[in-house]
C-alpha positions in Angstrom: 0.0 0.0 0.0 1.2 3.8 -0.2 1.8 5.9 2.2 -1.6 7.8 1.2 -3.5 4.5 2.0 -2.2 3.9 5.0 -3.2 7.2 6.2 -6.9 7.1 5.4 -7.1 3.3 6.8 -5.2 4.9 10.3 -7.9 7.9 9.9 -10.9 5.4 9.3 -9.6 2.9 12.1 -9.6 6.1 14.6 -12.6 7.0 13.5 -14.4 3.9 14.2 -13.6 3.9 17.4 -14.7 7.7 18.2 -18.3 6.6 16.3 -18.4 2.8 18.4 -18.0 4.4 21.7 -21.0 4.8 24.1 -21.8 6.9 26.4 -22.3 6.4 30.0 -26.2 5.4 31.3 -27.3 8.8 32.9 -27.7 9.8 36.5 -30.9 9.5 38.9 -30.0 13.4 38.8 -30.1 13.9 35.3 -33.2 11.5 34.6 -35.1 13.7 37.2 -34.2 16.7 35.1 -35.0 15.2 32.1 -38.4 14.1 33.8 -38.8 17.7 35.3 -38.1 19.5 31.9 -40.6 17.3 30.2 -43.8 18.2 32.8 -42.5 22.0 32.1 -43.0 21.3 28.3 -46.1 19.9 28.9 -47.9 22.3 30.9 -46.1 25.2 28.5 -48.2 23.2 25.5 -51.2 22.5 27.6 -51.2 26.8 28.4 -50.4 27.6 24.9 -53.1 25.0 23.6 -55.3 26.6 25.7 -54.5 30.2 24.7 -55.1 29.5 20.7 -58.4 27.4 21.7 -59.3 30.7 23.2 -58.4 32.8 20.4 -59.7 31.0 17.8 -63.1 31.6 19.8 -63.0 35.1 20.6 -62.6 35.1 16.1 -65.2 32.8 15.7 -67.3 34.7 17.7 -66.3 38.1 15.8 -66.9 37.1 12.7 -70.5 35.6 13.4 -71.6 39.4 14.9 -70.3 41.1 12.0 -71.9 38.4 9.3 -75.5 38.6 11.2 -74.7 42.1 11.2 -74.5 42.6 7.6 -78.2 41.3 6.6 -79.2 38.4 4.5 -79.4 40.9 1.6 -75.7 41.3 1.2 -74.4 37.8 1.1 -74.1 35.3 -2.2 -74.1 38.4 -4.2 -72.1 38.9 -7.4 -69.2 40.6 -7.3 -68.7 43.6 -9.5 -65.7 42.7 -12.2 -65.1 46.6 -12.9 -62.1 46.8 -11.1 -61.0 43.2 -11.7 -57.8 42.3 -13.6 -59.0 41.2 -16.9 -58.5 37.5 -17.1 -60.7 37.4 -14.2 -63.6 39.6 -16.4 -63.2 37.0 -18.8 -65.2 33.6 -19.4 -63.7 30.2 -19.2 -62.0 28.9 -22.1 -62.0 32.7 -23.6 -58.3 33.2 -23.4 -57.2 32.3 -26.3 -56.6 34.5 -29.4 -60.3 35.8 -30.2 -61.3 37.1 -34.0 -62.9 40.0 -35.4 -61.1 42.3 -32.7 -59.0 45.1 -34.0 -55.2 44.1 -33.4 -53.1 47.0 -31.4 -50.5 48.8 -33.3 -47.7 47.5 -31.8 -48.6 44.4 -33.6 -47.8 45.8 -37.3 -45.2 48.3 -35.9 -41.9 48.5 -37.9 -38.8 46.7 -35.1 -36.8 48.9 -33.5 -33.2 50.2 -34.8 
């Protein structure tokens, strides 16, 4: 073998021992902590769960006054497509090139110098 080989089989035979070694079983200590931060986590979800749950509600109950609020008359109405972009004004399967409309002048413009 060269020397090259025999320094990636010394760096892979060192390495195998850094990646086969364990580590030690944990304390009682550090298993309480552990046990201790969990509960914390827990309760932090259960709060925050509870939190949203009460959000969601006070929105939920928003937007049912201001929808009563509005009337029957002004729901499920059409919108108005004035101000709409206009391949939302126009009908499906209308996008293609229509005839009969007068083409822009651009179109039969000489090219630029």
């Amino acid at each position: 073998m060269t020397r090259k080989a025999w320094m990636v089989a010394l760096a892979m035979s060192m390495a195998a021992g850094i990646v086969l070694a364990k580590l030690p079983a944990p304390t009682p200590e550090q298993q309480q902590a552990a046990a201790a931060k969990k509960e914390k986590e827990q309760a932090q979800l259960e709060k925050e769960k509870q939190l949203l749950e009460r959000a969601q509600d006070r929105t939920a109950e928003h937007y049912k006054r201001t929808k009563a609020a509005a009337g029957p008359g002004q729901r499920g109405g059409r919108v108005e497509d004035t101000n709409m972009p206009k391949t939302t004004r126009e009908l499906p399967r209308q996008a293609g090139p229509q005839g009969g409309r007068s083409q822009s002048a651009e179109a039969h413009s000489a090219p630029a110098k």
